[in-house]
N, C-alpha and C positions, 0 to 999 in steps of 0.2 A: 580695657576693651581691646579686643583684637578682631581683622578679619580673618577669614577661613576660606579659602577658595580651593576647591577640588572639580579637576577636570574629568573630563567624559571618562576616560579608562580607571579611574578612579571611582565611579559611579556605575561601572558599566553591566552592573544586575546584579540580583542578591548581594551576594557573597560581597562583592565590593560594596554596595549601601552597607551593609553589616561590620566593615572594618570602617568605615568613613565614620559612624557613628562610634566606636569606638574612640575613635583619635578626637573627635570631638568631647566625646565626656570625657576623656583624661585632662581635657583643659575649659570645661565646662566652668570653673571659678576665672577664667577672664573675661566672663559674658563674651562667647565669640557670637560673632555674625556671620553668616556662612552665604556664601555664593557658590551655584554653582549648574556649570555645563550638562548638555545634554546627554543622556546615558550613551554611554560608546560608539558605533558605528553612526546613532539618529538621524544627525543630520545629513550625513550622506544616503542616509534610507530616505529620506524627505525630498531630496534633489532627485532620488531617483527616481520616485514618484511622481514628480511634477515633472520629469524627463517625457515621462513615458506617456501618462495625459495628454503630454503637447506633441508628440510626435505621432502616437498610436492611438491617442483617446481612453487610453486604461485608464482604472482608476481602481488600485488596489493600495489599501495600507496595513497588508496581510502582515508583512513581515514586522514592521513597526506594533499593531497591535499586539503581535504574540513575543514581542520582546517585553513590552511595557508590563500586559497582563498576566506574566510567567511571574515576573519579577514581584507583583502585590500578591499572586498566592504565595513564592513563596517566601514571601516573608510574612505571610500571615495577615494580610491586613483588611481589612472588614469592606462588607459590602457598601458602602457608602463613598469609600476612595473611588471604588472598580466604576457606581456611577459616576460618579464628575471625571474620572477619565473616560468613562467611553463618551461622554457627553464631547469633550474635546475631541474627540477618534469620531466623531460624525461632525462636528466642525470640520475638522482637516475633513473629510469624504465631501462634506461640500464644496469648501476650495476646491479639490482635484477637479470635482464636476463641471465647476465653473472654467477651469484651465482647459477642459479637456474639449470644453463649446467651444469656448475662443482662440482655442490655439493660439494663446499669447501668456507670455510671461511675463509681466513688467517688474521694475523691480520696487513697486510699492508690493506687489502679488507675494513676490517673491519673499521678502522678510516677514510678510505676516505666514505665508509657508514654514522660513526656519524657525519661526518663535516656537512651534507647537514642542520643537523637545525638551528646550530649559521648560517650559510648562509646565509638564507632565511632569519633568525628572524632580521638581522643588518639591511637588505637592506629593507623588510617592514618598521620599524624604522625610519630608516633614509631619506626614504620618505615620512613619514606623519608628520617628523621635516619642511620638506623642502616645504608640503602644509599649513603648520602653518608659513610661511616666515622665518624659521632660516635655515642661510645654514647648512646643511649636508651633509657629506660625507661617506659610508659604507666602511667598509674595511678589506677585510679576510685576518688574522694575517699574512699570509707571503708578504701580500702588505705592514703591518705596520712594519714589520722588523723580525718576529720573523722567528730564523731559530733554528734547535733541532738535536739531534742525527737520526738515525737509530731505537733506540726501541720502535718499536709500541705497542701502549697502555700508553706507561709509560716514552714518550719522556723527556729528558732532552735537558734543555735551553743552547745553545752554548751563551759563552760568548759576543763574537762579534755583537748579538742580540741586546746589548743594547744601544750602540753605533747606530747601523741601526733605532730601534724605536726611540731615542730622537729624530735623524734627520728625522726623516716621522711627528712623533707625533707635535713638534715644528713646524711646515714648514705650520701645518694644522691650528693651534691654533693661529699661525702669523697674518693668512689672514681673521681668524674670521669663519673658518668652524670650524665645529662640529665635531668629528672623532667619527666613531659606529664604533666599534671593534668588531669582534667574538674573544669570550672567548673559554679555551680549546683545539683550536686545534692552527698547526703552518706547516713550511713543512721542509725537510730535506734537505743536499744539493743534495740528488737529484731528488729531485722536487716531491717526493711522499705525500701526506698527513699526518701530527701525531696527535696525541692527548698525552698531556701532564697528563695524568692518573687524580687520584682523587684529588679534590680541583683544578682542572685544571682550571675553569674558573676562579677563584679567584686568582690561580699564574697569569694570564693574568694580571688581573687588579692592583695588585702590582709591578711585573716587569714594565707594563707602568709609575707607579708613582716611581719606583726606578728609571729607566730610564730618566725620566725627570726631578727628585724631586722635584717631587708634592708637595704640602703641607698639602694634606691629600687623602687617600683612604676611600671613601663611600662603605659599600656592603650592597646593600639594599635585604631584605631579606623577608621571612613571617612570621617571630617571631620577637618580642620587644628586639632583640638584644642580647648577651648571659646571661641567667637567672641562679641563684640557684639551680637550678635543673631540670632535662626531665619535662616538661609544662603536659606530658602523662602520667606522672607517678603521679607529685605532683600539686595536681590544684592549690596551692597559692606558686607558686615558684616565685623568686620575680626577676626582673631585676637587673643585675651589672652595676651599671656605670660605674664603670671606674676598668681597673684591665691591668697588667702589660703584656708584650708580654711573657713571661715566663708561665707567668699565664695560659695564654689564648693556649698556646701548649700545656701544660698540660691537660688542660682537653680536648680539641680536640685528642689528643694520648689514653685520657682513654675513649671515649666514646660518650661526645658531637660534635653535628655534625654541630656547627653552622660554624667553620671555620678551613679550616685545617690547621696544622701547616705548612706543606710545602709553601702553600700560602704566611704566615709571614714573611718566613725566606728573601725574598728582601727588605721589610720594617726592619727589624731587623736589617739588616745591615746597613741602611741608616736612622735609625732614625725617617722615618715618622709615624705618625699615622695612624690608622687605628679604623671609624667607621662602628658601626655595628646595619642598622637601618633598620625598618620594614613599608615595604612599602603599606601595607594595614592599617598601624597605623602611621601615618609623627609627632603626637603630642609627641609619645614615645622619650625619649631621647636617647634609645639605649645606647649601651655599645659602650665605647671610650680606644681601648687599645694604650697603650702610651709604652717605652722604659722603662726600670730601674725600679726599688721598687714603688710601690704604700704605701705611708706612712699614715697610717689609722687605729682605735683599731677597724675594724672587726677581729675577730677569725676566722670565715670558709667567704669565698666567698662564694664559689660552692662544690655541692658533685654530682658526676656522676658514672657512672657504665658503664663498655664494660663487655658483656655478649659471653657465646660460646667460650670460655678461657681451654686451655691446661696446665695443670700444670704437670712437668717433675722431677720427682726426681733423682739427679745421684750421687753416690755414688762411689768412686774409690776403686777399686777391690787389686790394684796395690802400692797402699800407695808411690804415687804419688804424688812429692812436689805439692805446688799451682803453681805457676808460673809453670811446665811443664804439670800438671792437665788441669787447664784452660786455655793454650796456645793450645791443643789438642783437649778441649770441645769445643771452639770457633769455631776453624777451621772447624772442622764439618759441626756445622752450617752453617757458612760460606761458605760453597762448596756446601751445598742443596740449596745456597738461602733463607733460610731463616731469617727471622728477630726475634730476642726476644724483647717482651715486658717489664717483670720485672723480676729481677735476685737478689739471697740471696745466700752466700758463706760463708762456713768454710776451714778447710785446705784441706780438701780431699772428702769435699761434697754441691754440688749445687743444689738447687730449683730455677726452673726461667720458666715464662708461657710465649707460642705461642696463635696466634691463632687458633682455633680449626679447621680448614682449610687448613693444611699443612700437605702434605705427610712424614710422618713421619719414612717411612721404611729404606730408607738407614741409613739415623743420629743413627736412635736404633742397626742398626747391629753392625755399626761402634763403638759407645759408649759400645753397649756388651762386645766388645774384651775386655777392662780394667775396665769397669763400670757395676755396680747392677744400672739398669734402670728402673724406675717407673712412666707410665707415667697415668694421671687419669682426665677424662673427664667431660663436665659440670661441670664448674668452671665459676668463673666472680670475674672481679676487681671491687674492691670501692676504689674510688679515693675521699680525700678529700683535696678542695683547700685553705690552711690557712695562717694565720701566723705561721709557723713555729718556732718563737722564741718560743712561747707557744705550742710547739708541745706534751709536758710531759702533759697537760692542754688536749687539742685535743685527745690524746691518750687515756688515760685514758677514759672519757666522750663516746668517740666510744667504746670501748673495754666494757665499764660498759653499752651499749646500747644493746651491741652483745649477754653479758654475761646473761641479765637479759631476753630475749626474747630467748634464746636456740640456738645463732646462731656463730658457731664455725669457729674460724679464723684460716687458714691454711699457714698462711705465709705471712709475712710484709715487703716493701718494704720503707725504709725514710732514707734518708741522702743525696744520689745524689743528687737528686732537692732540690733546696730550698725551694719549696714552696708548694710540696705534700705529703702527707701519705697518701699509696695504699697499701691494704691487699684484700684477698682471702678469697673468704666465695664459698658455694654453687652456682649456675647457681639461681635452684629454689628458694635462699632466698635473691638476690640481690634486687629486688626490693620492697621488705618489710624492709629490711634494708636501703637503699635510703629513704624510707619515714620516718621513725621512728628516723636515723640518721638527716634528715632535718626537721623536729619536734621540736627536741631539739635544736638544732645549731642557728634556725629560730623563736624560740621561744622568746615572749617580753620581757622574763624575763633575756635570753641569751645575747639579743642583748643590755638591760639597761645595764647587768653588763657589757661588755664592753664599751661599751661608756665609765662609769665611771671609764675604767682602762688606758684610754688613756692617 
C-alpha cells in the first residue's frame, strides 16, 4: 500500500486531474490512497470571498464556480457530479450570506469556509477515476476517520484517529476502491469543521500511511523534489536525492517550503518513507527522505534562508544564575505563545530570533523588570545542511565567504542539531549570501574534493 498526495497546482483543472490520474494508474497495483488539496488558486479565491462579505457585504463565488464547473465539463463528467457540486456552491453562498450579516469572521467560520475546496476537488476526482472504470470513492477526512481537538486553524490530530482511519482506509483498499481524501481539514468531536494549520495537507497524507503502514508516502508537487537551494534564487540548484528525515526538517524550519516538518513527524515515527516528486516533471527522480544518517562524502546538501527574522538580545540585570535566568526567559515566552527559532547562551546572557511577526510588547516589559533587552529587526537565518562531522571545514569556508564579500555574521547557532550550521547575517544580504555560499559548496571543484575524501 502507498499513499499519494498531490497538491493544488498539481490538481489545478483538467489538464492536470488528467496527468494526476495518470500517475496514479501507473502505480494503480500498490493499492494507492490518494489525498489531496484544493484545485489551484481555491483557497485563496475562498478567503477572498469571505474578505469581501465581511468588509463590503458581497457575496460572489463567481470565480470559484466557473473554475470548479469548467473543470467537470471538461473532463466530461455527468450531470450528477455538477449537482452535488452546486449543492456545495449554495452551501459556501450561504456561509458568505451569513459572514456578510455578521460582519465577523471567527475562526470556527473560517475553516468550515476553507473546507469547501478539498471538497469539491476529491469528488470531481474521484469521478473522473470512476469514468475511466477504476472504482472510486471521495471522502471528507471526518468520513475517513480523522477526528482533532477544538483549535481552529491549527487543529491537532486526537490519537484515536488512527485507529478510526486504518479501519475506513483498509476496508476501501480490501474491495479494490480507490480512497480520494481531502487533505487539511478534519472535524472535532463536536462535529464543527478544522483545519490542521500549515503543512496540513501533507499531515493528512502521512498520518494515513502512518496509520496503515504504508510502505511509502508520494507528495507530488511542482518542483523536482527538495533541491540545493530556492530554484528563485539559484538557477542551477540542483536536486537532493536522497537526505535523512532530520535533514529534511531542518530545512523546512529554516526556510524551505517544499515539506513541513510537522507533516514528517508520523512518518518519523513509523519509519516510512517519504517521496518527494514533481508532477509536471514524473522523469525527475525526486528526493526520497528515509530514517537515520544518510551515509555519503557530500559536505553541504542544501543551503536555505528564512527571511523577516527578530533577533533579541537579553542581558541579565540581576546576575541571575543560568538555571533560574533561563527558567524565567523561557516562561515568558511561553505565556505569550510564542515560539523561538534559534537560541545562543552564556551564563547571564541570551541571543535567540522569533519571527518578525510576534507581538512583542508583553515579553519586553516582563524581561525589562531583570533584563537589558535589545531587540533588532530585519534579520534572516542561513541555514546550512552538511556533514557536520566537517563542520570546522563548513565553518570556516562560509565565515571566509561572509568575510571576503563584507557580510557580517551576528550570531551562530551549531551543536543541537546534528546536521546544521545556522547564523544571522542582514534581511538585505541573505540572498547574495545563499548564492555566493552555493557557488562554492556547488562548485566542481568542491564536490571532486569530496568525493575524493570519502
Amino acid at each position: 500500500m502507498i499513499v499519494m498526495k498531490f497538491g493544488g497546482s498539481s490538481v489545478a483543472n483538467a489538464e492536470r486531474i488528467v496527468n494526476m490520474a495518470d500517475i496514479v494508474r501507473s502505480q494503480i497495483r500498490h493499492k494507492p490512497i490518494l489525498v489531496l488539496s484544493a484545485m489551484g488558486d481555491t483557497t485563496d479565491l475562498l478567503l477572498e470571498a469571505a474578505g469581501n462579505a465581511l468588509k463590503n457585504g458581497v457575496v460572489s463565488i463567481e470565480k470559484i464556480e466557473d473554475l470548479h464547473l469548467k473543470t467537470i465539463n471538461d473532463l466530461a463528467l455527468g450531470n450528477a457530479l455538477q449537482k452535488e457540486i452546486k449543492n456545495l456552491f449554495w452551501e459556501l453562498g450561504s456561509l458568505l450570506t451569513g459572514i456578510s450579516l455578521t460582519r465577523e469572521l471567527t475562526g470556527r467560520t473560517k475553516d468550515y469556509l476553507v473546507s469547501f475546496g478539498e471538497r469539491i476537488s476529491v469528488r470531481i476526482a474521484a469521478a473522473y477515476f470512476c469514468s475511466k472504470k477504476i472504482k472510486a470513492r471521495a471522502l471528507d477526512a471526518w468520513d475517513a476517520g480523522f477526528l482533532t481537538d477544538s483549535s481552529f486553524g491549527q487543529a491537532e490530530l486526537r490519537k484515536e484517529s488512527y485507529v478510526r482511519i486504518a479501519s475506513s482506509m483498509r476496508m476501501l483498499t480490501a474491495e479494490g476502491t480507490l480512497p480520494v481524501v481531502t487533505g487539511f481539514i478534519a472535524k472535532d468531536e463536536n462535529g464543527n469543521i478544522t483545519t490542521m494549520g500549515r503543512g496540513g495537507s501533507d499531515l493528512s497524507a502521512t498520518v494515513i500511511a502512518a496509520a496503515c503502514r504504508a510502505n511509502e508516502v508520494q507528495v507530488w508537487k511542482d518542483v523536482d523534489g527538495i533541491l540545493s537551494a530556492d530554484p528563485r534564487l539559484v538557477e542551477d540548484a540542483k536536486p537532493v536525492e536522497l537526505i535523512s528525515y532530520e535533514e529534511a526538517a531542518e530545512l523546512a524550519y529554516f526556510g524551505a517550503q517544499v515539506l513541513h516538518p510537522r507533516a514528517m513527524q508520523p512518518c518519523i515515527q513509523t519509519g516510512i518513507p517519504v517521496l518527494v516528486k514533481n508532477s509536471f516533471n514524473r522523469e525527475s527522480p525526486g528526493t526520497r527522505i528515509e530514517p537515520g544518517s544518510i551515509k555519503d562524502s557530500t559536505l553541504v546538501r542544501a543551503i536555505t534562508s528564512k527571511k523577516s527574522v527578530t533577533l533579541i538580545d537579553i542581558v541579565s540585570t540581576r546576575m541571575l544564575g543560568q538555571s533560574g535566568f533561563l527558567a524565567r526567559l523561557f516562561t515568558e515566552f511561553a505565556k505569550a505563545g510564542i515560539s523561538i527559532d534559534m537560541i545562543a547562551t552564556s551564563e547571564v546572557s541570551v541571543s535567540l530570533t522569533l519571527d518578525a511577526d510576534n507581538d512583542l510588547s508583553a515579553v519586553y516589559r516582563e524581561l525589562s523588570e531583570y533584563s537589558s533587552v535589545t531587540v533588532k529587526t530585519g534579520k534572516a537565518i542561513i541555514t546550512i545542511i552538511g556533514d557536520v562531522r566537517r563542520s570546522s571545514e563548513i565553518l570556516s569556508e562560509a565565515f571566509g565567504i561572509c568575510r571576503k564579500f563584507g557580510f557580517q555574521v551576528q550570531m551562530v547557532s551549531h551543536g543541537a542539531s546534528k546536521v546544521n550550521i545556522s547564523f544571522i547575517v542582514n534581511d538585505s544580504e541573505a540572498d547574495s549570501i545563499v548564492k555566493e555560499l552555493h557557488s562554492f559548496f556547488f562548485s566542481a571543484d568542491i564536490l571532486k574534493k569530496t568525493r575524493k575524501t570519502k
